[in-house]
DRENPA-3360 file (N, C-alpha, C; in nm, 2 decimals, always signed):
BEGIN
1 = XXXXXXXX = +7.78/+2.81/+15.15/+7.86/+2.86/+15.04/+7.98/+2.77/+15.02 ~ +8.02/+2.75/+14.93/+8.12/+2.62/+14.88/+8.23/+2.76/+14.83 ~ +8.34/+2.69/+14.78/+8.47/+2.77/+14.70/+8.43/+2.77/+14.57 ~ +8.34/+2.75/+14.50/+8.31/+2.83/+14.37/+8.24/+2.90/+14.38 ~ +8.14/+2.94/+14.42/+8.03/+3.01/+14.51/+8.13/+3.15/+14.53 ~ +8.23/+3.12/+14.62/+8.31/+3.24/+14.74/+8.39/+3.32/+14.60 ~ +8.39/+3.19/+14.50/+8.57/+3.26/+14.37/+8.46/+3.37/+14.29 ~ +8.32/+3.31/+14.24/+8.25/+3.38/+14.19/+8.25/+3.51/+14.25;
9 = XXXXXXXX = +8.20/+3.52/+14.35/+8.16/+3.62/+14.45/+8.28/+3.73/+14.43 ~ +8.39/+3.66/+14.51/+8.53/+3.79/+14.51/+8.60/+3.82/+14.38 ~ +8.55/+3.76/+14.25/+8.65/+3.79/+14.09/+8.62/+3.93/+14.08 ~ +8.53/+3.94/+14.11/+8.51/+4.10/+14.04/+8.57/+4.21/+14.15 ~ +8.58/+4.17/+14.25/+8.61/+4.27/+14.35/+8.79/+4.35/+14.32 ~ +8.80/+4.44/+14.40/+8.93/+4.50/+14.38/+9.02/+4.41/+14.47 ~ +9.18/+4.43/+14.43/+9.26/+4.35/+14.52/+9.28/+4.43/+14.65 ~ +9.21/+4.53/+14.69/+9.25/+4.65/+14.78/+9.11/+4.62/+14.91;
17 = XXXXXXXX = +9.00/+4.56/+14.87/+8.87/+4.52/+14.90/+8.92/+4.42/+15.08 ~ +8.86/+4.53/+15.12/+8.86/+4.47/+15.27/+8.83/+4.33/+15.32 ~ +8.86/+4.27/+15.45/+8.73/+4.15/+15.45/+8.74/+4.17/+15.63 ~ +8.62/+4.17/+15.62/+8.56/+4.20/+15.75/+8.49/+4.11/+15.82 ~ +8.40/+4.09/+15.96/+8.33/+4.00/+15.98/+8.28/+4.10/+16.09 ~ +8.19/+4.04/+16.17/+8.09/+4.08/+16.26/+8.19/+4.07/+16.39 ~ +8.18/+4.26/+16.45/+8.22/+4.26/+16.54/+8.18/+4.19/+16.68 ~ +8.25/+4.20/+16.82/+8.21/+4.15/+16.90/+8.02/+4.20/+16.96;
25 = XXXXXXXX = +7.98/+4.32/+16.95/+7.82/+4.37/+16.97/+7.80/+4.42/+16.87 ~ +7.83/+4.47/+16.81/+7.83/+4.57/+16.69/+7.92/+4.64/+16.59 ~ +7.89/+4.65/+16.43/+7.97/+4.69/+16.39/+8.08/+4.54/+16.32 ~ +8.14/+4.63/+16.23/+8.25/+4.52/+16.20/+8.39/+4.58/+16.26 ~ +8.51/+4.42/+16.19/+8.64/+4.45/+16.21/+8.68/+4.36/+16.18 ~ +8.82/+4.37/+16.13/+8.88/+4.28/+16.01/+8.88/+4.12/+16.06 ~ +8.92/+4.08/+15.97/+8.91/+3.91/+15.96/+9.02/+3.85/+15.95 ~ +9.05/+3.79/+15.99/+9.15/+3.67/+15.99/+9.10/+3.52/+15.92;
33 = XXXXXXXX = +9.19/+3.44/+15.81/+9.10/+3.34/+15.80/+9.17/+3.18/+15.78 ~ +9.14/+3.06/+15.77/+9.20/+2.98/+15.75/+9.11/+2.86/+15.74 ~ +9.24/+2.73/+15.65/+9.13/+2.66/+15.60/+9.20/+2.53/+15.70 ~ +9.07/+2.41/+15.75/+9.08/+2.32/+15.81/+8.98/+2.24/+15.78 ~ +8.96/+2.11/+15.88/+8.90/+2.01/+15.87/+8.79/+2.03/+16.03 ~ +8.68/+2.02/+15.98/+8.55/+2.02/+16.09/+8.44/+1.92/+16.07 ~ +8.39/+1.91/+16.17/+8.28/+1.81/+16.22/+8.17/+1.90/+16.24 ~ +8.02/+1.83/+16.16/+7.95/+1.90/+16.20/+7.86/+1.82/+16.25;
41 = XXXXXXXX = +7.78/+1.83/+16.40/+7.75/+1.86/+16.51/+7.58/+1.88/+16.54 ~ +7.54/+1.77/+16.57/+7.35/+1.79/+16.61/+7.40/+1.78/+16.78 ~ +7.38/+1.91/+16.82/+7.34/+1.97/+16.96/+7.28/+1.97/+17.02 ~ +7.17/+1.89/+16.98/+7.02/+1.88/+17.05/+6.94/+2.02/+17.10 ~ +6.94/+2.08/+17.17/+6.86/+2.19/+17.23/+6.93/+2.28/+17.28 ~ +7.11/+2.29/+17.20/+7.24/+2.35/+17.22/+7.20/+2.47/+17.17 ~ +7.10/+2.52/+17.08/+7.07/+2.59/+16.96/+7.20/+2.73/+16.95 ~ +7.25/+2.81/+17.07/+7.35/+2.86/+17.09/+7.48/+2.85/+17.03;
49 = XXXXXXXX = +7.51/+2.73/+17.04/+7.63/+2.70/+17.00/+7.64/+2.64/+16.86 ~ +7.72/+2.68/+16.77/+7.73/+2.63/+16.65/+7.74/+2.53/+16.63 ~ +7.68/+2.49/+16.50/+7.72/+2.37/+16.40/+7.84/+2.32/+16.39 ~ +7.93/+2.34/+16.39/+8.05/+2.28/+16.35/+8.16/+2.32/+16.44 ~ +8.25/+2.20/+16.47/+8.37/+2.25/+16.56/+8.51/+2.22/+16.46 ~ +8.57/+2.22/+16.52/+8.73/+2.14/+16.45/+8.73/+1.98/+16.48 ~ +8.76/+1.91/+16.41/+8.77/+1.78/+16.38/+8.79/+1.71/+16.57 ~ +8.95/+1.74/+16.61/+8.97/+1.70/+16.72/+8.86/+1.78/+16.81;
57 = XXXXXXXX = +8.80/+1.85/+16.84/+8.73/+1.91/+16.92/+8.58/+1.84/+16.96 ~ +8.53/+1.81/+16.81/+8.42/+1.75/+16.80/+8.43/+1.62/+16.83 ~ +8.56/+1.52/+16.85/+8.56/+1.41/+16.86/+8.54/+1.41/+17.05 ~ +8.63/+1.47/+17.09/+8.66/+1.52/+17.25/+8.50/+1.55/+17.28 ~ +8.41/+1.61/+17.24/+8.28/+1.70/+17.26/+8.23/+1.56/+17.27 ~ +8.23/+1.47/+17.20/+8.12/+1.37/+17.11/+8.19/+1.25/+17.25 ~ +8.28/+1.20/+17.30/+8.30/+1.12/+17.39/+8.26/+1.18/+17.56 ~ +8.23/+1.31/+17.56/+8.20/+1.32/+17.72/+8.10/+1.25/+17.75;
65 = XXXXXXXX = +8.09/+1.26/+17.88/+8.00/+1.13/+17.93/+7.85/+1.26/+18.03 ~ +7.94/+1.33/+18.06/+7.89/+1.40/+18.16/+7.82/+1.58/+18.13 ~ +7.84/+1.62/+18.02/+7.79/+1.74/+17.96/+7.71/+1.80/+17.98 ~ +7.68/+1.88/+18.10/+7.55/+1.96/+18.10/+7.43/+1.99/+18.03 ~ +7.47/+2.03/+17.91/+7.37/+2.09/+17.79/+7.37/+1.95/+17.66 ~ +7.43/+1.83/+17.72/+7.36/+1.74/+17.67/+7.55/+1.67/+17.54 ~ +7.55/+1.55/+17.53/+7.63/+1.50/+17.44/+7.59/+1.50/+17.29 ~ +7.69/+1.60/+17.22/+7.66/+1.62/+17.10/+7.64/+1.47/+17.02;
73 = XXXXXXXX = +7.59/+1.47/+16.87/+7.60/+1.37/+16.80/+7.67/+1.42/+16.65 ~ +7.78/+1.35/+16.61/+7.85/+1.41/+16.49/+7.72/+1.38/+16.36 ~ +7.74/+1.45/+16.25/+7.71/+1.46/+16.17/+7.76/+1.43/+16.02 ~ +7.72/+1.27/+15.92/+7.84/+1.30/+15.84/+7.96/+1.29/+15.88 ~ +8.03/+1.27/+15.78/+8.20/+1.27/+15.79/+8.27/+1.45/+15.85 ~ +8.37/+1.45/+15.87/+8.49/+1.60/+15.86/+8.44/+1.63/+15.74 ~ +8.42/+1.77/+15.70/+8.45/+1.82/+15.55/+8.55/+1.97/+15.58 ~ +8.60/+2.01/+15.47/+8.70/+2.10/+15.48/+8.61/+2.24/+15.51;
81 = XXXXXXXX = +8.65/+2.34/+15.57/+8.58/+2.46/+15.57/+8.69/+2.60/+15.57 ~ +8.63/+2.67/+15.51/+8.74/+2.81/+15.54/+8.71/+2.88/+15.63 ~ +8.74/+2.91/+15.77/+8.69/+2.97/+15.90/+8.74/+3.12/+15.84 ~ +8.64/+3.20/+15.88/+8.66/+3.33/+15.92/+8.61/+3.44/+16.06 ~ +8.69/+3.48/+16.11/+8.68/+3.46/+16.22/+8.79/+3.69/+16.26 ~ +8.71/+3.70/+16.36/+8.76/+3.84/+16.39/+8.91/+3.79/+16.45 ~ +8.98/+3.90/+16.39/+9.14/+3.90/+16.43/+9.14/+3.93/+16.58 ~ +9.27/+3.85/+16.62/+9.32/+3.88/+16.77/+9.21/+3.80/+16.86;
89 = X = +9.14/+3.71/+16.81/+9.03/+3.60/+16.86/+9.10/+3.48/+16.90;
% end
């Protein structure tokens, strides 16, 4: 989903309209959100772990030598993303 995609989506909604995300097992609870710069991330047989980290994280991930579950390979350039993410996380 891109930011026209997201502006379309919420125009019609009320200014009172919750925003939620997937709880820790079950259920939702509110969100917290923010916008940055990420790297996105071929994991090899990581499948667990997400696509994309934060810029410095992925560069640190992408130079280990010694990784258990294998040395990621970046993807593409950084592109901007809007994380959302459960509060108090």
């Amino acid at each position: 989903m891109n930011v026209s995609e997201l502006r379309a989506m919420l125009d019609g909604l009320p200014d009172d309209t919750e925003v939620l995300t997937s709880a820790y097992e079950a259920g939702f609870t509110p969100a917290s959100a923010f916008a940055t710069e990420v790297q996105q991330l071929d994991r090899g047989f990581a499948t667990w772990l997400g696509q994309y980290e934060l810029t410095a994280e992925a560069v640190r991930l992408c130079a280990q030598t010694d990784a258990p579950e294998g040395v990621p390979v970046p993807i593409g350039e950084p592109v901007h993303a809007l994380l959302i993410y459960r509060s108090g996380r």
